[in-house]
Gaussian input, Z-matrix of N, CA and C with variables (Angstrom, degrees):
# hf/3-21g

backbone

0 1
 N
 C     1     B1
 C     2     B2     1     A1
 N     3     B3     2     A2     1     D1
 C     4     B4     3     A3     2     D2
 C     5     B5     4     A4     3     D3
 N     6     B6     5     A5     4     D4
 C     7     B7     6     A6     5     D5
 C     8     B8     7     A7     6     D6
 N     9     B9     8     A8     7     D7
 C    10    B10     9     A9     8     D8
 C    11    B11    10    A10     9     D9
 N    12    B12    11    A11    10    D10
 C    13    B13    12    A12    11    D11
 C    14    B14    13    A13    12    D12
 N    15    B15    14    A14    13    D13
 C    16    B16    15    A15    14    D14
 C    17    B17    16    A16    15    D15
 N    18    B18    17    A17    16    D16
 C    19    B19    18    A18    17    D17
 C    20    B20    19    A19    18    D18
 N    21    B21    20    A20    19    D19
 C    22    B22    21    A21    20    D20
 C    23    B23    22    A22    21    D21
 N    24    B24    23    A23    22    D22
 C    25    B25    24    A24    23    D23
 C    26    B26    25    A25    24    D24
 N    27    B27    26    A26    25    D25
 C    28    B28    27    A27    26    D26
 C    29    B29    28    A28    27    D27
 N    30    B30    29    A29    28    D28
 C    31    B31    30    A30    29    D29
 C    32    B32    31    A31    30    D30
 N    33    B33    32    A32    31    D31
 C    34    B34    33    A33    32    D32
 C    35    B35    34    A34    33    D33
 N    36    B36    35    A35    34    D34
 C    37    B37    36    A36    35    D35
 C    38    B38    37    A37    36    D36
 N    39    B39    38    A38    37    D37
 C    40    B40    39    A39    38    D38
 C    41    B41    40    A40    39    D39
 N    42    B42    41    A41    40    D40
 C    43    B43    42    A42    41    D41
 C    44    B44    43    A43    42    D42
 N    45    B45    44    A44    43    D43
 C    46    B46    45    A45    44    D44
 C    47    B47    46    A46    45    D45
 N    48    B48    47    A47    46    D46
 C    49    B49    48    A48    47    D47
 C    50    B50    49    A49    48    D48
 N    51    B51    50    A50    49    D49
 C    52    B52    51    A51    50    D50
 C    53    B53    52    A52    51    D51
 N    54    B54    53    A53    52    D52
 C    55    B55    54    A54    53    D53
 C    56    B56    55    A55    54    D54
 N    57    B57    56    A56    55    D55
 C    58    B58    57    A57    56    D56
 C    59    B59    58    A58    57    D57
 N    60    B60    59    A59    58    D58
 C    61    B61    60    A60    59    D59
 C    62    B62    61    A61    60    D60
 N    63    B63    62    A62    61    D61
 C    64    B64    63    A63    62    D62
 C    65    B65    64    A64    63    D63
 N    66    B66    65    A65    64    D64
 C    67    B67    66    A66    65    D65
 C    68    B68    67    A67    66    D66
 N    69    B69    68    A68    67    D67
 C    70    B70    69    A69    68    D68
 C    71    B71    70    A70    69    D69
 N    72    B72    71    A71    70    D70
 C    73    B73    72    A72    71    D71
 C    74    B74    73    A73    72    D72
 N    75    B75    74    A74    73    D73
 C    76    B76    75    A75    74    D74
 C    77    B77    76    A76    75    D75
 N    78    B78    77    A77    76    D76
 C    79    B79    78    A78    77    D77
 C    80    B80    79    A79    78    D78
 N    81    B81    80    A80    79    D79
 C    82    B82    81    A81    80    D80
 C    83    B83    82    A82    81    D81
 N    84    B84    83    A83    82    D82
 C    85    B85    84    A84    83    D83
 C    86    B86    85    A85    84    D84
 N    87    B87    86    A86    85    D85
 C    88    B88    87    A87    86    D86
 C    89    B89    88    A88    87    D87
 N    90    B90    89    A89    88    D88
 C    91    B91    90    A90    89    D89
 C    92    B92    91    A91    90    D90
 N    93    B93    92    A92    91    D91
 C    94    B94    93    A93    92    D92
 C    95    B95    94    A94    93    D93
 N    96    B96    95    A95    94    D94
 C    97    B97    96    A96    95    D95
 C    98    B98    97    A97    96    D96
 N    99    B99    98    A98    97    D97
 C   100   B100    99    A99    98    D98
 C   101   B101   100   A100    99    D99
 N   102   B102   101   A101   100   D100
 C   103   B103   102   A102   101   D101
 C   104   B104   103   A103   102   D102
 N   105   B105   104   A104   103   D103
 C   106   B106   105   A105   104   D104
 C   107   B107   106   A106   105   D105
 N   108   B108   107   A107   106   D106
 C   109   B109   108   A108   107   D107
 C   110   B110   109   A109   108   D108
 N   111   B111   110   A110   109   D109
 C   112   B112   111   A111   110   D110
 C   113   B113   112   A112   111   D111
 N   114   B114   113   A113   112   D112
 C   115   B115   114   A114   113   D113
 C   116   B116   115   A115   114   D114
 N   117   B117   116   A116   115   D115
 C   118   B118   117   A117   116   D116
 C   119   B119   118   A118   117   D117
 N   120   B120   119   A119   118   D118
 C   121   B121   120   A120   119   D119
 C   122   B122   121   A121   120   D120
 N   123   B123   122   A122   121   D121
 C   124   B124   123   A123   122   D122
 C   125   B125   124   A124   123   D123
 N   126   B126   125   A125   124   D124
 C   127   B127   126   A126   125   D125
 C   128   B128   127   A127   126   D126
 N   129   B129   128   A128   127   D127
 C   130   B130   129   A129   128   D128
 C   131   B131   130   A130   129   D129
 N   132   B132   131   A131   130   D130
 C   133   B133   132   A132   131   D131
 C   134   B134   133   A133   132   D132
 N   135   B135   134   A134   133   D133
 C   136   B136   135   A135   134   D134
 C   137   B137   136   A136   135   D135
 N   138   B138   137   A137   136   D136
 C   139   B139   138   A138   137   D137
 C   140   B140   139   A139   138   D138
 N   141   B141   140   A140   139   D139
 C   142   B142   141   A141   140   D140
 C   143   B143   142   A142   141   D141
 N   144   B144   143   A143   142   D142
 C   145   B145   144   A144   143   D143
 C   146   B146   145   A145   144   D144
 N   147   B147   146   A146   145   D145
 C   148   B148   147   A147   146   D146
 C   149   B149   148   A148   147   D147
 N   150   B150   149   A149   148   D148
 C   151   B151   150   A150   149   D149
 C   152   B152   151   A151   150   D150
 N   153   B153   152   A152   151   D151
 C   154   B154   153   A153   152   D152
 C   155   B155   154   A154   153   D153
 N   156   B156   155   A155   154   D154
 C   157   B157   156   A156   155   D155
 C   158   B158   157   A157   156   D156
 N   159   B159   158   A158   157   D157
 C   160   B160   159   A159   158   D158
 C   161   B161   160   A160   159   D159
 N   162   B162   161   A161   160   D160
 C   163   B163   162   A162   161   D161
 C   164   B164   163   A163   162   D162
 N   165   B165   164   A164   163   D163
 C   166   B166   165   A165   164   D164
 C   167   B167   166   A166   165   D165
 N   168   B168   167   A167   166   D166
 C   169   B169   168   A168   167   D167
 C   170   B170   169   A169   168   D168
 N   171   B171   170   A170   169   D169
 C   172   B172   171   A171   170   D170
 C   173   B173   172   A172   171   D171
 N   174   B174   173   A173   172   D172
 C   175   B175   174   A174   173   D173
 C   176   B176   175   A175   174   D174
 N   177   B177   176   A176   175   D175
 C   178   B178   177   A177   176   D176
 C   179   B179   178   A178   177   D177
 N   180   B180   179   A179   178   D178
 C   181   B181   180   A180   179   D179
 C   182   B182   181   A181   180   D180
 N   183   B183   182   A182   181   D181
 C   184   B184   183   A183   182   D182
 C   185   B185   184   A184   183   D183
 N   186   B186   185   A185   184   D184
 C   187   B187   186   A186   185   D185
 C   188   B188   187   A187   186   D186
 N   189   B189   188   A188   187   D187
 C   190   B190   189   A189   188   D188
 C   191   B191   190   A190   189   D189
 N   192   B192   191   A191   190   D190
 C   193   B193   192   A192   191   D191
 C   194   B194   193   A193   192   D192
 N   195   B195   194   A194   193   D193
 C   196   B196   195   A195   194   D194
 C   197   B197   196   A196   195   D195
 N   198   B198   197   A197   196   D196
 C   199   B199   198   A198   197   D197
 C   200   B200   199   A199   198   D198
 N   201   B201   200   A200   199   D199
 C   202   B202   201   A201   200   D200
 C   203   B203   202   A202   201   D201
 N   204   B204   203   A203   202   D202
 C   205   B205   204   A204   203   D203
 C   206   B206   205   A205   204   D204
 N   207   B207   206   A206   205   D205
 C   208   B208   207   A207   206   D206
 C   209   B209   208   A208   207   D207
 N   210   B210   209   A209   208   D208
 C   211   B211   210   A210   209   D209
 C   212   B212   211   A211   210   D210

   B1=1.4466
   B2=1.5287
   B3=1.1899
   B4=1.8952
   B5=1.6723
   B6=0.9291
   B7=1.6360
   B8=2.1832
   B9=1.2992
   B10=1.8365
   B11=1.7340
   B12=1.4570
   B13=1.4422
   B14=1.6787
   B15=1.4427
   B16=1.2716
   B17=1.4925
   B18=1.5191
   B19=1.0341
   B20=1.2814
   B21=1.7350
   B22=1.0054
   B23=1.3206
   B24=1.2746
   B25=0.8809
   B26=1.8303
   B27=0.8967
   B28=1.6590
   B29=1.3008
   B30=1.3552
   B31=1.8208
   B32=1.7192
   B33=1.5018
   B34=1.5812
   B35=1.3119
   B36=0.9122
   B37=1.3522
   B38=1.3633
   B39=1.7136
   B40=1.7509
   B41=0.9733
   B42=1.3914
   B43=1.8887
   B44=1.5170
   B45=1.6005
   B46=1.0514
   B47=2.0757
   B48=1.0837
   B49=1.4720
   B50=1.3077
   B51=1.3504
   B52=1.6210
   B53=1.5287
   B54=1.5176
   B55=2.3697
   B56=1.6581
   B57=0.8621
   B58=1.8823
   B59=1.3092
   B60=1.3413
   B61=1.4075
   B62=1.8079
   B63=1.2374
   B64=1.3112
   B65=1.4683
   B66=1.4094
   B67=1.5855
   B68=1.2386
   B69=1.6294
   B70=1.4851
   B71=1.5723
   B72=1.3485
   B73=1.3958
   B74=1.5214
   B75=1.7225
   B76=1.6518
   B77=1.2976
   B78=1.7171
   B79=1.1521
   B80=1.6515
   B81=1.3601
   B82=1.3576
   B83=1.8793
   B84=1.4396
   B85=1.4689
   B86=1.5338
   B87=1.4732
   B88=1.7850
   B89=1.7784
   B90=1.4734
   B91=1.3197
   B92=1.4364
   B93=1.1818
   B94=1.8237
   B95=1.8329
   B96=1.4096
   B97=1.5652
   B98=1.6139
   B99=1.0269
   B100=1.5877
   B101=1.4454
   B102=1.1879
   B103=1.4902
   B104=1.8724
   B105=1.2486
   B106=1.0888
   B107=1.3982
   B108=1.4863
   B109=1.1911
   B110=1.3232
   B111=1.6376
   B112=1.5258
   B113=1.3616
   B114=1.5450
   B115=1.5227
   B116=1.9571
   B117=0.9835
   B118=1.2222
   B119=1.8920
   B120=2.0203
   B121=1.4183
   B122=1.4382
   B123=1.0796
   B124=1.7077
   B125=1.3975
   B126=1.1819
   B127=1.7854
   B128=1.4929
   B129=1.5225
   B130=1.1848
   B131=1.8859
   B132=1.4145
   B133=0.6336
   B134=1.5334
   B135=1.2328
   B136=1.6896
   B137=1.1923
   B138=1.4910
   B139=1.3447
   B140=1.8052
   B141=1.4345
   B142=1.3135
   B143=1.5128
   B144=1.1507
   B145=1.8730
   B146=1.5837
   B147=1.4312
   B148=1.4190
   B149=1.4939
   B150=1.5514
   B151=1.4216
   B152=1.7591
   B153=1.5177
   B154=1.1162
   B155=1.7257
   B156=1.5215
   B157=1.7462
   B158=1.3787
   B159=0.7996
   B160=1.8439
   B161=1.2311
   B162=1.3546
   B163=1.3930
   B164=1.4056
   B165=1.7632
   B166=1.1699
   B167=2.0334
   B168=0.9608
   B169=1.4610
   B170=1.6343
   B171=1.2309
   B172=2.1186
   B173=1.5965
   B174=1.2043
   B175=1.5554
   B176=1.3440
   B177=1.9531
   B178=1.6821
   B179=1.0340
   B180=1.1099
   B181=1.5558
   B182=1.1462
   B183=1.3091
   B184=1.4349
   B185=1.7984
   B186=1.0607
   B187=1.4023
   B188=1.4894
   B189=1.5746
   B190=1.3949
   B191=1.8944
   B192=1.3627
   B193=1.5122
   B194=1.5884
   B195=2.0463
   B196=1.2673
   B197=1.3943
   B198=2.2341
   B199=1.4084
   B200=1.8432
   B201=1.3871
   B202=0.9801
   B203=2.1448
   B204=1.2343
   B205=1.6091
   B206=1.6356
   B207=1.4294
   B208=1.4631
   B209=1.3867
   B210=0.8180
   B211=1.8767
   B212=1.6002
   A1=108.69
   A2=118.71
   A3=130.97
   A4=101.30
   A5=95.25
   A6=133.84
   A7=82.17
   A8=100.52
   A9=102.24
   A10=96.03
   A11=128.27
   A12=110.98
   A13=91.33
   A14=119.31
   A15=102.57
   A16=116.42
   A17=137.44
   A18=117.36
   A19=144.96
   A20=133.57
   A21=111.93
   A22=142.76
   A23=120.02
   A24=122.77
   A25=133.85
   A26=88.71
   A27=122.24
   A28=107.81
   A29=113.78
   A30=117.26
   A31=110.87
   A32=106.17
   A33=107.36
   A34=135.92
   A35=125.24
   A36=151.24
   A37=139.36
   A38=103.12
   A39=107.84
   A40=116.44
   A41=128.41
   A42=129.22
   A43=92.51
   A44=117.06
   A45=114.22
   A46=121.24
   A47=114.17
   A48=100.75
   A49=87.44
   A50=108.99
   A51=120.61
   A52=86.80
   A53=86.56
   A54=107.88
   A55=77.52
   A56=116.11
   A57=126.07
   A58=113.58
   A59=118.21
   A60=133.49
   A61=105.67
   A62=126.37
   A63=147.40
   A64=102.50
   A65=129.37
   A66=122.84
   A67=86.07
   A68=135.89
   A69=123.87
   A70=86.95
   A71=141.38
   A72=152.60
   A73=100.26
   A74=99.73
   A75=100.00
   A76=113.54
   A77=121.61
   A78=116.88
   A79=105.50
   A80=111.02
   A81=140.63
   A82=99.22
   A83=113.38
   A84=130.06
   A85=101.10
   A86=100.06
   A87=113.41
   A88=109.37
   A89=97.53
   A90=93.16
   A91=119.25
   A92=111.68
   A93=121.21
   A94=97.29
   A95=101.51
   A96=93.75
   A97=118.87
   A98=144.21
   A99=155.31
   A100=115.11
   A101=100.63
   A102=101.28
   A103=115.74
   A104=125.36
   A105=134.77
   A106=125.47
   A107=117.74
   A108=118.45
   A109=131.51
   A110=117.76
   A111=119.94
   A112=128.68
   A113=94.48
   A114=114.82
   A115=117.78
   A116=114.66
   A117=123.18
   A118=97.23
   A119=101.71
   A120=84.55
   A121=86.82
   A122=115.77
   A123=137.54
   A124=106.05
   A125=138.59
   A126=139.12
   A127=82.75
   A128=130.82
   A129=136.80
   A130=76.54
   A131=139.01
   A132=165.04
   A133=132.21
   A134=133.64
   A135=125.37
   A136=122.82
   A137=119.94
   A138=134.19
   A139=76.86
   A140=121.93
   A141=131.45
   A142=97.39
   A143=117.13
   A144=141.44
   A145=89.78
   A146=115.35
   A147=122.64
   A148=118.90
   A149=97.48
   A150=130.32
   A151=95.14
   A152=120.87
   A153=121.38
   A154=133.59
   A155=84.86
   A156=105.01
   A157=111.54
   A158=132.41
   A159=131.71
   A160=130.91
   A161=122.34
   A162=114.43
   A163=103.08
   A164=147.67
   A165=128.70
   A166=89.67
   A167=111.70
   A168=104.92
   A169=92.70
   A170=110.24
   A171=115.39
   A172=90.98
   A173=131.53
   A174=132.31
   A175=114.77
   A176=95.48
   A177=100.34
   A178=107.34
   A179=117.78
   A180=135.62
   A181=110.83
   A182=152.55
   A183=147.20
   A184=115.12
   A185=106.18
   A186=111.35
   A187=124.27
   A188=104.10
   A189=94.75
   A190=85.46
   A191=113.64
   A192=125.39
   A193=100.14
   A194=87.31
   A195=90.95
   A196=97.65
   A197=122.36
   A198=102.71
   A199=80.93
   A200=103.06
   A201=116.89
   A202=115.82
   A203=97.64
   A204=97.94
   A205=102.75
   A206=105.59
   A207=115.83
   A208=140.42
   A209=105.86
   A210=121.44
   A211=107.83
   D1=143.79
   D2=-171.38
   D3=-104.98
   D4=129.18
   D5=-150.06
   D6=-103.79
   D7=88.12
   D8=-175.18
   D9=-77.23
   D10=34.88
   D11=-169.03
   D12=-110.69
   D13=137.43
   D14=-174.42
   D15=-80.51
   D16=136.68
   D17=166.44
   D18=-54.19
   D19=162.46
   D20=174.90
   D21=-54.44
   D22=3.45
   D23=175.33
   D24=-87.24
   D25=-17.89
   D26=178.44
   D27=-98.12
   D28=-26.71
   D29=174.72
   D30=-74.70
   D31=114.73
   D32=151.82
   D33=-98.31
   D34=-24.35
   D35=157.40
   D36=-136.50
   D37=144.51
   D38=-165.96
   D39=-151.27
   D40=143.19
   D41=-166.76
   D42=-112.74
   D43=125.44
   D44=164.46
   D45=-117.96
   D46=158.33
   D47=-178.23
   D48=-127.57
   D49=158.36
   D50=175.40
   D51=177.04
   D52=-171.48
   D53=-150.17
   D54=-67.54
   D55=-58.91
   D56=-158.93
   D57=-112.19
   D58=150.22
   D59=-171.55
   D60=-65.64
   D61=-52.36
   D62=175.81
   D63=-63.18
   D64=-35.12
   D65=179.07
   D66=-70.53
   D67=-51.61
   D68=-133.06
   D69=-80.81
   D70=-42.48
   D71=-153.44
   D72=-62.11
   D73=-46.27
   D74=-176.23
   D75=-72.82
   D76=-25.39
   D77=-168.95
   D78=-74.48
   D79=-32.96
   D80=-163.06
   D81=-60.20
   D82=-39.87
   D83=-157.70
   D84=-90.55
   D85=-46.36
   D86=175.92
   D87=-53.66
   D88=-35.21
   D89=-172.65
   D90=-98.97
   D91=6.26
   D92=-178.68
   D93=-113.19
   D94=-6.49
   D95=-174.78
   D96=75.33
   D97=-5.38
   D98=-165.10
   D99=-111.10
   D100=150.06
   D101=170.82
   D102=-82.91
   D103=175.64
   D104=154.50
   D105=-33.77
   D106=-54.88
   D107=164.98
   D108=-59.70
   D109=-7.08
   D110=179.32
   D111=-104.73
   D112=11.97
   D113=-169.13
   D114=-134.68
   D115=138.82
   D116=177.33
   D117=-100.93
   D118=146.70
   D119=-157.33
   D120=-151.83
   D121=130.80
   D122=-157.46
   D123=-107.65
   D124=111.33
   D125=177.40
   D126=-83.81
   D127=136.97
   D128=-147.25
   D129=-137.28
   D130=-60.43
   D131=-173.70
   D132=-128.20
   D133=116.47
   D134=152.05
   D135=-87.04
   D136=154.52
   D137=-137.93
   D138=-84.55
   D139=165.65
   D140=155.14
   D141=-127.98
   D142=170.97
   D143=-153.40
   D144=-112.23
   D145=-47.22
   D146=-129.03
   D147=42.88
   D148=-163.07
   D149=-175.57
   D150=-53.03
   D151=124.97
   D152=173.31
   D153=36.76
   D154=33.47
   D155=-166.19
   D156=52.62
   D157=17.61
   D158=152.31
   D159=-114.41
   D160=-29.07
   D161=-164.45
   D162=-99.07
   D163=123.29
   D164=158.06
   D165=110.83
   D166=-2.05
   D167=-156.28
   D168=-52.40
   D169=173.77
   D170=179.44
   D171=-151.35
   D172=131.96
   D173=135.87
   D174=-59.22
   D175=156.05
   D176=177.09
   D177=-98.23
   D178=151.29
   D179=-160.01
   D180=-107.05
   D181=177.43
   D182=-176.63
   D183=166.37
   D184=134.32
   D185=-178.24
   D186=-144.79
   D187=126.27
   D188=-128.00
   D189=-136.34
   D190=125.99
   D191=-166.96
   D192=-141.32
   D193=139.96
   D194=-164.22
   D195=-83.62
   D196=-179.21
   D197=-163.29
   D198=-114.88
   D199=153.77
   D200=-172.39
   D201=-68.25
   D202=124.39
   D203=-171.83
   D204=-76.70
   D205=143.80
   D206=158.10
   D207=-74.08
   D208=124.32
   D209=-170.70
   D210=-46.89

């Protein structure tokens, strides 16, 4: 069966959400294959708790593109 997800390699950019800005970054890096240093990385959003950490809660958002290498 063909797996329609493109690999990382073909991936330049990706929005990830998760509890925390730093989870979403790692998830974001795991999934572009790259380190930190090969990527420019946008907090799109921070996570909120809400009301007594339940009500209203929001994930942080993040979008995260690798930087283009020189020839």
């Amino acid at each position: 069966m063909k797996n329609n997800t493109p690999d990382n390699n073909t991936l330049n950019e990706i929005e990830v959400e998760a509890k925390t800005a730093p989870e979403a970054i790692k998830i974001a890096l795991s999934k572009l294959g790259v380190d930190k240093s090969d990527v420019d990385i946008h907090v799109l959003r921070e996570e909120n708790k809400g009301l007594f950490s339940m009500h209203g809660a929001t994930l942080a958002k993040v979008r995260v593109i690798k930087k283009l290498r020189k020839k």
